[in-house]
ZAMARGU-4260 file (C-alpha; in steps of 0.2 Angstrom, whole numbers, plus 5000, padded with zeros to 4 digits):
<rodrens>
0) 5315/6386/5197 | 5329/6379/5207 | 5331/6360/5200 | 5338/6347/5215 | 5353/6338/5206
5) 5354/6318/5208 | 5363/6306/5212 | 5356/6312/5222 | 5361/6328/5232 | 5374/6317/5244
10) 5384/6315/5230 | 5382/6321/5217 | 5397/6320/5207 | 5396/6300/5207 | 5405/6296/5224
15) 5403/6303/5242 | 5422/6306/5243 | 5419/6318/5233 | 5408/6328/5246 | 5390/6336/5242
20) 5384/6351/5232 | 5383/6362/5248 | 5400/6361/5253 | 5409/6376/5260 | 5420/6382/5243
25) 5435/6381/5260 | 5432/6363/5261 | 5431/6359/5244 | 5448/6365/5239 | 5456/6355/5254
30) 5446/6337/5247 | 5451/6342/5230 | 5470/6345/5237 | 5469/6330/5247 | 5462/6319/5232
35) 5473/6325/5220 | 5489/6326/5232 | 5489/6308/5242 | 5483/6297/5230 | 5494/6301/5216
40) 5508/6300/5230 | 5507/6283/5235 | 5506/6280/5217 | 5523/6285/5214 | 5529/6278/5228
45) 5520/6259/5223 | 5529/6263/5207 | 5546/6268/5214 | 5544/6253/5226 | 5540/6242/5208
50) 5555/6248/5202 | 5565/6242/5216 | 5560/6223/5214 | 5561/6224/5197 | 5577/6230/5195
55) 5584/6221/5210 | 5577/6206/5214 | 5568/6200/5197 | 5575/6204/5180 | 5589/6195/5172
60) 5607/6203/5173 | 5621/6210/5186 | 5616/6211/5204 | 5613/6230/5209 | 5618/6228/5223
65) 5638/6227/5224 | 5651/6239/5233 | 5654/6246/5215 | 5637/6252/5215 | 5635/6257/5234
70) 5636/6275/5229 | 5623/6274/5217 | 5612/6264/5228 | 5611/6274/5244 | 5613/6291/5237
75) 5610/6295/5216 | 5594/6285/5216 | 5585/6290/5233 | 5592/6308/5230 | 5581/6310/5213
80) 5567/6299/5217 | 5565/6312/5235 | 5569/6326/5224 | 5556/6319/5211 | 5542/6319/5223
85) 5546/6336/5232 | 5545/6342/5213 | 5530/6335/5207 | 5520/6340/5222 | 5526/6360/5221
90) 5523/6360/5205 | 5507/6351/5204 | 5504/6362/5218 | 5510/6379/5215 | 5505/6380/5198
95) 5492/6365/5191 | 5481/6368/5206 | 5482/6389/5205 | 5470/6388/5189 | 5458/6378/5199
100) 5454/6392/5213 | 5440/6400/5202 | 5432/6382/5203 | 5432/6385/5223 | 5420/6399/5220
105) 5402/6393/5216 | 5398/6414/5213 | 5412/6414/5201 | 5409/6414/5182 | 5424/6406/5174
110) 5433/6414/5157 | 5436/6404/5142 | 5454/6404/5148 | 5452/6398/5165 | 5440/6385/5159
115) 5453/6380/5145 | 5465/6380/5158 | 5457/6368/5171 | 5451/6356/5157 | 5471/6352/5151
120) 5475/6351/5170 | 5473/6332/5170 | 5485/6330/5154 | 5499/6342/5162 | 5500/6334/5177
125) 5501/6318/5169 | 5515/6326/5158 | 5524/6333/5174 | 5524/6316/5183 | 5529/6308/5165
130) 5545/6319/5164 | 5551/6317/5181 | 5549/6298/5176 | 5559/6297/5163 | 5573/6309/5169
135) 5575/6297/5181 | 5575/6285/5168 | 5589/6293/5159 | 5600/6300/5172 | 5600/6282/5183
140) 5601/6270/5166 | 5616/6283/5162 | 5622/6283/5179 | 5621/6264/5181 | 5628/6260/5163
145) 5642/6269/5165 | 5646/6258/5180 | 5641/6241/5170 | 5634/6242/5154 | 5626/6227/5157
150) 5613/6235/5169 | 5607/6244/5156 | 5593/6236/5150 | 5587/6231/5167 | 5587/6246/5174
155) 5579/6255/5158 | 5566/6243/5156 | 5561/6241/5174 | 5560/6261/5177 | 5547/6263/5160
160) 5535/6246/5166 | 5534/6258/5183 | 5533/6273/5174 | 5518/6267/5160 | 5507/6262/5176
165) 5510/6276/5187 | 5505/6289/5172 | 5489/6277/5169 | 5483/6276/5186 | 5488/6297/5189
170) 5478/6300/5175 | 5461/6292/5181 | 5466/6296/5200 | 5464/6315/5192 | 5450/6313/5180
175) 5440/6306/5196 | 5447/6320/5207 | 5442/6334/5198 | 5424/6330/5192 | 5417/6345/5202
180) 5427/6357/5192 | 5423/6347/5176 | 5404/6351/5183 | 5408/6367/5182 | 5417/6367/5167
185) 5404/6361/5156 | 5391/6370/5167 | 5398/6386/5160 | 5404/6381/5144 | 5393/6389/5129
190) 5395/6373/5119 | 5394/6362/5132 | 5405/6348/5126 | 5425/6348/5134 | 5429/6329/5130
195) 5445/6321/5137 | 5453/6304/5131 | 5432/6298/5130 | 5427/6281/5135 | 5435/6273/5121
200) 5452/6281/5125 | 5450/6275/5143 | 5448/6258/5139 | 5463/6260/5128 | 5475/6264/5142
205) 5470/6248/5151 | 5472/6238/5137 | 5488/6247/5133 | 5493/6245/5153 | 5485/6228/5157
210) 5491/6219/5141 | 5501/6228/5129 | 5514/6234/5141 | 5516/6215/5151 | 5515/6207/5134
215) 5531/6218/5124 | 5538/6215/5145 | 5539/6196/5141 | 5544/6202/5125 | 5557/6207/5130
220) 5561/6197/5144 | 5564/6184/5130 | 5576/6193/5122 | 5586/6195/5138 | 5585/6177/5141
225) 5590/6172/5121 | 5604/6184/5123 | 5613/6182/5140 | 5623/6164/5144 | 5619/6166/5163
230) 5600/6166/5164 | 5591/6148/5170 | 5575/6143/5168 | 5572/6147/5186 | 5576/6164/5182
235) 5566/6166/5167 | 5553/6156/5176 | 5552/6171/5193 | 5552/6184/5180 | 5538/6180/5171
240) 5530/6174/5187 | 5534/6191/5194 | 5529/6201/5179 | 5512/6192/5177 | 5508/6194/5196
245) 5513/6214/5196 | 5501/6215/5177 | 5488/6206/5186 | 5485/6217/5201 | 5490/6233/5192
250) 5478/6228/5177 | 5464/6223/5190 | 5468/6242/5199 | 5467/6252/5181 | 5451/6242/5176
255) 5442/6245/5193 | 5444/6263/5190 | 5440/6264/5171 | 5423/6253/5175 | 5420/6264/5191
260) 5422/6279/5180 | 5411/6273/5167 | 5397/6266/5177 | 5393/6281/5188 | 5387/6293/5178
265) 5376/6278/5171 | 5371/6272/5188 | 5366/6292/5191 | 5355/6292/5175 | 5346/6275/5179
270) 5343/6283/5201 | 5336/6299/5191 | 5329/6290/5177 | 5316/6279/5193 | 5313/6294/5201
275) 5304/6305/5183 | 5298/6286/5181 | 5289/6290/5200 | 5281/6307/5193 | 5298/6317/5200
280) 5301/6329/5185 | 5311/6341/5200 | 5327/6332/5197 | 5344/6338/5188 | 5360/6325/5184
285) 5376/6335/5189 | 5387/6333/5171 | 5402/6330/5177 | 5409/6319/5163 | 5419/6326/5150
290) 5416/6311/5137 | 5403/6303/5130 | 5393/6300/5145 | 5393/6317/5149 | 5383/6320/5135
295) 5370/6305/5141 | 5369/6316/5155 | 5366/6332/5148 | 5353/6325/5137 | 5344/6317/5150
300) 5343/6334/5158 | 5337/6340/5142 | 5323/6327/5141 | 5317/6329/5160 | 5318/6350/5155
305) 5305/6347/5141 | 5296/6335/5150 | 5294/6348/5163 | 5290/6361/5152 | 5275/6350/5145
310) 5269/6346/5163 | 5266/6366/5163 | 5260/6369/5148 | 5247/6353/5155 | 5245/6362/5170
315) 5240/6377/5162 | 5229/6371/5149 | 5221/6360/5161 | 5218/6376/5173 | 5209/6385/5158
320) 5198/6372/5148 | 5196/6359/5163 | 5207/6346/5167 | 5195/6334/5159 | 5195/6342/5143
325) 5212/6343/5143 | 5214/6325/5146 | 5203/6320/5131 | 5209/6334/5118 | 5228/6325/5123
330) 5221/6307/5122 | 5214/6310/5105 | 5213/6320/5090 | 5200/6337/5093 | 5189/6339/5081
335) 5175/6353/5081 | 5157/6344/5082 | 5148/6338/5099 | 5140/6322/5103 | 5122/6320/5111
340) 5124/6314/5130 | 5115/6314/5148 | 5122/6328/5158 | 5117/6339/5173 | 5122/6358/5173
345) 5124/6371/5188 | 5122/6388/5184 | 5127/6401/5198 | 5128/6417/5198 | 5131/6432/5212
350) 5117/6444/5216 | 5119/6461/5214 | 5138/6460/5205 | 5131/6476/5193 | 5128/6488/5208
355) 5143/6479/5219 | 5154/6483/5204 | 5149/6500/5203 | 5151/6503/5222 | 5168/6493/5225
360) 5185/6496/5220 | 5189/6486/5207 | 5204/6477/5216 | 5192/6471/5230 | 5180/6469/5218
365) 5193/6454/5211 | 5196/6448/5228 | 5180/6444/5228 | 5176/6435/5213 | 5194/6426/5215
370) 5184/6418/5233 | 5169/6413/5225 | 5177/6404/5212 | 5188/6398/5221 | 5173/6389/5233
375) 5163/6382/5217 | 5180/6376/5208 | 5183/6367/5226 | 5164/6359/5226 | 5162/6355/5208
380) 5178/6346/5206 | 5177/6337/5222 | 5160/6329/5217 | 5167/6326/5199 | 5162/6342/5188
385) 5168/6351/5176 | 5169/6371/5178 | 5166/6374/5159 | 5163/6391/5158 | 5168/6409/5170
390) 5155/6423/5164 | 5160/6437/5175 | 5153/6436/5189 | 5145/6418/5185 | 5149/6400/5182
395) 5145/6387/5172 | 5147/6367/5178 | 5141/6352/5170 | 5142/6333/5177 | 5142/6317/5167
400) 5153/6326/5151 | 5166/6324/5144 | 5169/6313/5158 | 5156/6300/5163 | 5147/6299/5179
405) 5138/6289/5188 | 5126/6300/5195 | 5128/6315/5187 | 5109/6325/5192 | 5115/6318/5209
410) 5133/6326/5210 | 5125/6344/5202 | 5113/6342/5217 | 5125/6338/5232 | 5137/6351/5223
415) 5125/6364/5224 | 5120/6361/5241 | 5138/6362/5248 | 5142/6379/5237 | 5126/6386/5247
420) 5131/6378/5264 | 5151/6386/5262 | 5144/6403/5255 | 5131/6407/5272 | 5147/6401/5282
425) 5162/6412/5276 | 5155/6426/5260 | 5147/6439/5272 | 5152/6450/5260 | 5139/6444/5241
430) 5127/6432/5240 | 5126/6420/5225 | 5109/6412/5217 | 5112/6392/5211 | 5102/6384/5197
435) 5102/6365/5194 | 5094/6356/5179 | 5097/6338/5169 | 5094/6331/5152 | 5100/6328/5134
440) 5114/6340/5129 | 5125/6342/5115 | 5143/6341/5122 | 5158/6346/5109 | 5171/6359/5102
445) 5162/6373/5097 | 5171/6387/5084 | 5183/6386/5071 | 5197/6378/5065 | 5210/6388/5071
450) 5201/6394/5089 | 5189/6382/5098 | 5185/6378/5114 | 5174/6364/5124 | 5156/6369/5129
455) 5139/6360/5132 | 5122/6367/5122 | 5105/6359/5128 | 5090/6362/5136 | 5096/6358/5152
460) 5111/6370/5152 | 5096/6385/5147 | 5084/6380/5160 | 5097/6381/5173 | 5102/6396/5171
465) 5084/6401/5170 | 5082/6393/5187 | 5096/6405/5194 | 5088/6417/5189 | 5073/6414/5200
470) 5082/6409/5213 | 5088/6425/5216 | 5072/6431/5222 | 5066/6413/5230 | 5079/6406/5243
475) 5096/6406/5233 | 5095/6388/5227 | 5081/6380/5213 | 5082/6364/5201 | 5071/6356/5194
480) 5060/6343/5197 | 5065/6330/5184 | 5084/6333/5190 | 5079/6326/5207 | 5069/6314/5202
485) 5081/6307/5190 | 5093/6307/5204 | 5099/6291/5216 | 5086/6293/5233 | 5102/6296/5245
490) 5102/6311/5237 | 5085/6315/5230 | 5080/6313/5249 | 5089/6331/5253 | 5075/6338/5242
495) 5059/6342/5242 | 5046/6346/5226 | 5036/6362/5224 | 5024/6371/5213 | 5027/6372/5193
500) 5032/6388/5183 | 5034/6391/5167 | 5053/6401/5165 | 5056/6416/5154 | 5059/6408/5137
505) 5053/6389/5140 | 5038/6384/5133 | 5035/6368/5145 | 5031/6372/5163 | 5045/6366/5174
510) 5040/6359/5193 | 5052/6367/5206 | 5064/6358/5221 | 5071/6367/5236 | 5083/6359/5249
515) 5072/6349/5261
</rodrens>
C-alpha cells in the first residue's frame, strides 16, 4: 500500500520552494539548479560587496584607494573576483551537480557511489567556494602588500570576515536545496542513517559565525588600534560600530536558517503527528534530514507502520471473532470460562444446501453462501448482534452478549424479520429458515489454553436452532413465545402467538410466534 507523505503532499520536503512530490523529474533539476545557483551567488557577491566596505571604507590603515593602487583597484581585484564566480559556477555546475542527475529520476535506484557522492556534495561545494576565497585572499593581500605593507592586515582580515560567512550561509543555503536528494538518499540507503554536520554542528557554525568570528574581529581590531599612531577614537568607534551592525544582520540571517532548518522537520512530525491523532494512520513523513531529526522522522514512520500493521491485524481479528469480542479480548485479559447472562439467539439456516451442494458448481455454490452472509452479517450488526458462529451453510447470532443490549429478544426479532424481508426481495436463487429464542446462557471462551474462541451454550441457543429447524417446513421464520413476550411492545406488536409444540430434544413444550 501506497502511503501519502506529509507535510503534507504540497511540500513535502519542509518548504514549498521546494516544489511537491509529483513534480516532473525536468522541473525538478531546473528548481534544484536554480536553488543552488542564485542564492549562493548573491552570497558571494554580499560577501565581495562586504569586503569592499571593510576594506575601504571601515578598517583602520592606508586608504585603498590612491593612484599607486589604481591598478590593483580597477583591474587585479574585479579580474579574480569575475574570474571567481565564473569558476565556482562551472564548476559547481559541470561537475558537483553531474552526481546529482540520478536524483532527477524517481525510477532510478541509486549505487552506493552515487549515493556517497551526492551526500559529500554540500561539503565540496562549500570547499570549492572556500578555496576560491582564500586564493583571492592570498593573491590580493600579496598583491596589495607588496604595493604597501601596511594594507596587509586590512586587506587579509577583511577578505576572511567575508569569507567565514559566505562558506556558513553556502553551506545551509545547500543543505536546504538538496533535501529532495537527501530524500532519496536515505530512502535508498540500507542503513538508513547519512548524517551531516547534525544539529549540534549547526548551531556550532552560528555561534562560530555570529559570535566567535565578530568577537576575534574586535580582537583584532584592538590590536590595530594599540599598534598604529594614526587611528582616533572616531575611527575605532565606526569600526566597531560597522563590524557590530554587519555580525548583527549576518548573525540574524545564519540563525534564521539554522532554526528554519531545525523546525521543519519538527513542525512535519507534529501536522502528521494530529492527523494519526484524527484516526489517519495512511500518512508517511518524507526524511529528508540527514541529522538527528532525520532519524525523529524515520521513527515516526516507524511508529505509524506498526500502528498500521496493528490496525490490520484488529481488522482481521475483529472480521473472524466479532468485533465485539475483539474489543473485550484487547480491553482485558482472556480467560477461558463463561459468565451466566440474558441473551437472545438467531439461528438460520438455508434449505436445501445438501441437494444445492450436490447440484451446483462449487464456485457458484460460494457465491452464494458469500450473499447470504453477506445479508445476515448486514442485519445482525445493524441492530447490534454479534455473528458468533458460520456453520457451512448456517449462522449463529446472539444479542445482549458480550456487549449489553437494551432489548436484546427485541433486536433478535426485528433482525430476523428484516433477513426474511431482504431474502424474498433479492435471493431468488435459496431460501433460508430463521429461528429466534431468549433466555439464560452461559457466554465465555470455550477450549484450551493455547486455542479458544468466544461462543454462547444455553437453552435458548438449542431451542433456536430447533426452531429453524421447524421453520423450514412452517413459513421460514419461528420464535418463541417467551422471546416476544419478553420483548419491548414496539416490537412484540410485529408478532403474533400460535399453538405450542414440544421440539425434538426439549422436554418443555415451547408456544410458537410468526410475523403478524
Amino acid at each position: 500500500m501506497q502511503h501519502r507523505e506529509v507535510t503534507l503532499a504540497a511540500a513535502p520536503w519542509g518548504s514549498r520552494l521546494l516544489g511537491s512530490a509529483e513534480e516532473s523529474s525536468g522541473l525538478r533539476r531546473i528548481r534544484v539548479q536554480l536553488l543552488l545557483t542564485v542564492p549562493t551567488l548573491l552570497g558571494n557577491l554580499t560577501g565581495m560587496v562586504v569586503s569592499i566596505v571593510l576594506v575601504g571604507f571601515v578598517l583602520p590603515g592606508p586608504s585603498v584607494f590612491t593612484r599607486d593602487l589604481l591598478l590593483l583597484d580597477v583591474l587585479a581585484a574585479p579580474l579574480y573576483a569575475t574570474c571567481a564566480l565564473l569558476l565556482g559556477l562551472w564548476w559547481g555546475t559541470t561537475r558537483e551537480l553531474r552526481a546529482l542527475r540520478w536524483a532527477t529520476d524517481p525510477d532510478r535506484v541509486p549505487t552506493e557511489e552515487e549515493m556517497a557522492a551526492a551526500t559529500a556534495v554540500p561539503r565540496r561545494l562549500v570547499r570549492d567556494q572556500a578555496l576560491l576565497w582564500f586564493g583571492g585572499l592570498v593573491l590580493l593581500t600579496t598583491l596589495y602588500g607588496l604595493a604597501e605593507p601596511q594594507l596587509i592586515p586590512k586587506v587579509a582580515f577583511g577578505i576572511a570576515i567575508s569569507a567565514i560567512v559566505v562558506c556558513a550561509n553556502s553551506y545551509l543555503i545547500i543543505e536546504f536545496a538538496l533535501r529532495p536528494v537527501t530524500a532519496r538518499v536515505l530512502e535508498a540507503a540500507d542503513s538508513g542513517r547519512r548524517r551531516g554536520i547534525g544539529v549540534f554542528g549547526r548551531s556550532l557554525v552560528v555561534w562560530v559565525v555570529g559570535s566567535g568570528v565578530p568577537v576575534a574581529g574586535m580582537m583584532v581590531l584592538a590590536v590595530l588600534a594599540l599598534t598604529m599612531d594614526d587611528v582616533t577614537k572616531a575611527r575605532l568607534a565606526v569600526c566597531v560600530l560597522s563590524l557590530g551592525g554587519a555580525t548583527l544582520v549576518f548573525g540574524l540571517l545564519l540563525m534564521t536558517q539554522t532554526l528554519a532548518a531545525t523546525v521543519a522537520p519538527i513542525l512535519g512530525v507534529r501536522r502528521a503527528m494530529r492527523q494519526v491523532e484524527d484516526g489517519d494512520l495512511d500518512v508517511a513523513l518524507a526524511v529528508y534530514d540527514g541529522t538527528e531529526l532525520g532519524e525523529l522522522q524515520s521513527g515516526f514512520n516507524h511508529m505509524v507502520e506498526g500502528l498500521r500493521e496493528r490496525e490490520q491485524i484488529r481488522d482481521l481479528f475483529g472480521r473472524h471473532v466479532g468485533r465485539e469480542v475483539a474489543a473485550a479480548a484487547l480491553a482485558g485479559d482472556p480467560a477461558l470460562g463463561g459468565v451466566e447472562t440474558d441473551a437472545a439467539a438467531l439461528f438460520i439456516d438455508i434449505v436445501g444446501s445438501t441437494t444445492m451442494a450436490a447440484t451446483i458448481p462449487a464456485p457458484e455454490m460460494v457465491a452464494i453462501l458469500n450473499r447470504f452472509f453477506g445479508i445476515v452479517v448486514d442485519e445482525v450488526e445493524r441492530h447490534g448482534g454479534l455473528v458468533n458462529k458460520f456453520e457451512g451453510d448456517a449462522a449463529l447470532a446472539v444479542f445482549g452478549t458480550p456487549a449489553p443490549l437494551a432489548d436484546a429478544p427485541g433486536a433478535a426479532l426485528a433482525t430476523a424479520r428484516a433477513i426474511l424481508a431482504r431474502l424474498d426481495s433479492t435471493a431468488t436463487d435459496f431460501v433460508a429458515a430463521i429461528g429466534v429464542a431468549a433466555g439464560r446462557v452461559v457466554a465465555g471462551n470455550v477450549g484450551a489454553h493455547q486455542r479458544y474462541e468466544f461462543t454462547v451454550i444455553g437453552d435458548a441457543v438449542n431451542e433456536a436452532a430447533r426452531l429453524c429447524e421447524l421453520a423450514k417446513q412452517q413459513g421460514l421464520l419461528l420464535a418463541s413465545g417467551a422471546t416476544v413476550a419478553a420483548s419491548a411492545e414496539s416490537e412484540a406488536g410485529h408478532w403474533r402467538l400460535g399453538e405450542s409444540v414440544t421440539l425434538r430434544g426439549r422436554l418443555a413444550p415451547t408456544r410458537l410466534a410468526r410475523p403478524a
